[in-house]
C-alpha positions in Angstrom: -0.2 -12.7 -5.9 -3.4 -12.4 -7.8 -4.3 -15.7 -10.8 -6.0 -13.5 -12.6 -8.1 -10.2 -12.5 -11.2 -8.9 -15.7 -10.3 -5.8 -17.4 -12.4 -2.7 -16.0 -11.9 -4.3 -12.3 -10.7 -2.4 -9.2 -8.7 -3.9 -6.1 -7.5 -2.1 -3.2 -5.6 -3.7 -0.2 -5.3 -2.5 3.6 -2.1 -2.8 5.3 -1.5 -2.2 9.1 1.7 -1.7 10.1 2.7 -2.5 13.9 5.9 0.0 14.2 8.4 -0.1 16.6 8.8 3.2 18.0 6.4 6.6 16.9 7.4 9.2 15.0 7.3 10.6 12.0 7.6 8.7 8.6 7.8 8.8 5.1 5.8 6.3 3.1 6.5 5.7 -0.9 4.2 4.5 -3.7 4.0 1.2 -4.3 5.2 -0.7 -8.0 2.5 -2.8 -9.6 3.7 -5.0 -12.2 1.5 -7.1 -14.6 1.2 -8.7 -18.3 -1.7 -7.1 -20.0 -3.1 -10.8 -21.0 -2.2 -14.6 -20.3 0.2 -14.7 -23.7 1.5 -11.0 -23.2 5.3 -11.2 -22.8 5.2 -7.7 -22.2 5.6 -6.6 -18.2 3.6 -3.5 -17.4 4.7 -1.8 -14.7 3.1 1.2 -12.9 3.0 3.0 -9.3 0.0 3.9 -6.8 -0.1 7.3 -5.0 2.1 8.4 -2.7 0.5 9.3 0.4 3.6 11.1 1.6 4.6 11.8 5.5 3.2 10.8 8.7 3.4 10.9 12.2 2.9 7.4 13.5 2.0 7.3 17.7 2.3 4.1 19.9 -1.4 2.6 20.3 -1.1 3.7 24.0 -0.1 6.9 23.4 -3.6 6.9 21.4 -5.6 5.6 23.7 -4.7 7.7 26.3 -5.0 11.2 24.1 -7.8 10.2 22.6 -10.1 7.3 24.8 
């Protein structure tokens, strides 16, 4: 939860995801929701990209194939 961030500004976040098992998965865009100023009653809402499927491998499984 961000206080407050200038107009023109960028932020990205990384997440890392420990899964239980491998195999292949299907990840959806994320919602953003904001107010477009500090009196704005307004909620804006929007979506990142989708970066779609995946095949996630145990860590390893990784290291082995790829060490």
């Amino acid at each position: 939860n961000l206080d407050r961030l200038s107009a023109g500004c960028t932020l990205s976040h990384t997440v890392i995801y420990r899964p239980m098992r491998s195999g292949l998965y299907n990840f959806t865009s994320a919602e953003v929701t904001y107010y477009q100023s500090k009196d704005s009653k307004e909620l804006q809402v929007t979506y990142t990209t989708e970066p779609g499927e995946a095949v996630i491998i145990m860590g390893k499984d990784f290291d082995r194939k790829f060490s």
